[in-house]
C-alpha positions in Angstrom: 0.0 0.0 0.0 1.1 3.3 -0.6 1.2 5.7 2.4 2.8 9.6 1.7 5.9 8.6 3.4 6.9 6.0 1.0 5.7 8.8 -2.1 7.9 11.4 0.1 11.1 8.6 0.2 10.8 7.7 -3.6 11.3 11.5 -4.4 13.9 11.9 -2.1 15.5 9.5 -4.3 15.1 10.8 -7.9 18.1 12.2 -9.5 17.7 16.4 -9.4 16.1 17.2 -12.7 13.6 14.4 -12.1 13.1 16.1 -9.2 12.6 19.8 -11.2 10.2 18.3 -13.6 7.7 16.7 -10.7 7.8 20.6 -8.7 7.6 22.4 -11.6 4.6 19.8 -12.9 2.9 20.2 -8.9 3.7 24.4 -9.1 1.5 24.6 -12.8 -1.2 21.5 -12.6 -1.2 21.5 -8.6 -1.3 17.6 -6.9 -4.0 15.6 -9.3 -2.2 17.1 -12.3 -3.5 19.1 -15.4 -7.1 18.5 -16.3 -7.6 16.6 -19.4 -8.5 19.4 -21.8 -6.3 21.5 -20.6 -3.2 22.5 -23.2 0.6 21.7 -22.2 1.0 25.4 -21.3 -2.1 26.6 -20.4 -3.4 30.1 -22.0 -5.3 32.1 -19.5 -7.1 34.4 -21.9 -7.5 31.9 -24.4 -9.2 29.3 -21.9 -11.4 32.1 -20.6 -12.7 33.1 -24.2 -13.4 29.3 -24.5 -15.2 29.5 -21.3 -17.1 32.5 -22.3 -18.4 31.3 -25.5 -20.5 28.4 -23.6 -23.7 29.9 -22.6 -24.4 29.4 -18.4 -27.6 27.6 -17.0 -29.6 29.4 -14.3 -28.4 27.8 -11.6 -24.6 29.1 -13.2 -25.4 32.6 -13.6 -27.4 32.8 -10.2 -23.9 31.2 -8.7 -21.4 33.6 -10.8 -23.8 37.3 -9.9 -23.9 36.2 -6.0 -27.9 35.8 -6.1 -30.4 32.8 -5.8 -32.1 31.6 -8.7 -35.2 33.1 -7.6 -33.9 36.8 -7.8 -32.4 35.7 -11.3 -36.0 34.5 -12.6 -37.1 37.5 -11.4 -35.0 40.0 -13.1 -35.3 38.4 -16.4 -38.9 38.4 -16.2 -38.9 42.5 -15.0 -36.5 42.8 -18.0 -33.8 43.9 -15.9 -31.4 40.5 -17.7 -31.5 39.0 -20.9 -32.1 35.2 -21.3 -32.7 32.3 -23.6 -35.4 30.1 -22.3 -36.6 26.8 -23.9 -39.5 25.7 -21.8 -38.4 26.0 -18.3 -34.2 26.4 -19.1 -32.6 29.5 -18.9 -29.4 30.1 -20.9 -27.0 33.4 -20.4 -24.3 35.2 -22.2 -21.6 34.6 -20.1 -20.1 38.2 -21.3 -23.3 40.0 -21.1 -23.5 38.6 -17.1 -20.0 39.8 -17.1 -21.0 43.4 -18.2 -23.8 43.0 -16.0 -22.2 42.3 -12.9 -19.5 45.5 -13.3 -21.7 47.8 -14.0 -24.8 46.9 -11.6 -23.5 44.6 -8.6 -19.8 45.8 -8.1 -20.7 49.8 -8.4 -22.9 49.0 -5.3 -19.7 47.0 -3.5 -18.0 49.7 -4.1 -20.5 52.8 -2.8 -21.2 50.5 0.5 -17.6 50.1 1.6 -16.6 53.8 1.5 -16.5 54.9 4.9 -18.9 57.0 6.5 -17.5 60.4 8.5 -18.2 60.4 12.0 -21.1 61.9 13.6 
């Protein structure tokens, strides 16, 4: 069986660029290692264009904006979001909730965490 002492012992004894390779592999992919999909070296804008182009459900959108889905229903039926529905699913822009969330939920953030003058 494998216990973390005997993974600890084996890398004591690897030769010093085997060594390298495994921290530089644990410093980029972490301890499970890169995800499937993911590219040898990994593109940070291209990966979130990729991400952006994939429409979110409700339950994503009401998770990314900080609200329940309940609130998120209810602004897309006073108009105040856009949506996709196909019967009861809601689809989102991710870049329009992006736009959304700077200009609506972080301006408010902002405004509430300026401190007030004492009285």
């Amino acid at each position: 069986m494998q216990t973390a002492e005997k993974v600890i012992q084996s890398i004591y004894l690897l030769p010093e660029e085997e060594k390298e390779k495994l921290a530089h592999h644990i410093i980029h992919y972490g301890i499970m290692g890169a995800h499937p999909d993911s590219p040898e070296i990994l593109d940070l804008k291209q990966w979130q264009d990729d991400i952006a182009r994939k429409p979110f459900n409700l339950n994503q959108a009401s998770e990314y904006l900080g609200i329940s889905a309940v609130t998120l229903r209810r602004w897309v039926k006073n108009g105040r979001l856009t949506a996709c529905k196909a019967g009861r699913a809601y689809t989102f822009d991710v870049l329009d909730l992006r736009r959304f969330k700077k200009k609506h939920l972080t301006s408010k953030v902002s405004e509430s965490q300026q401190i007030q003058p004492p009285i």
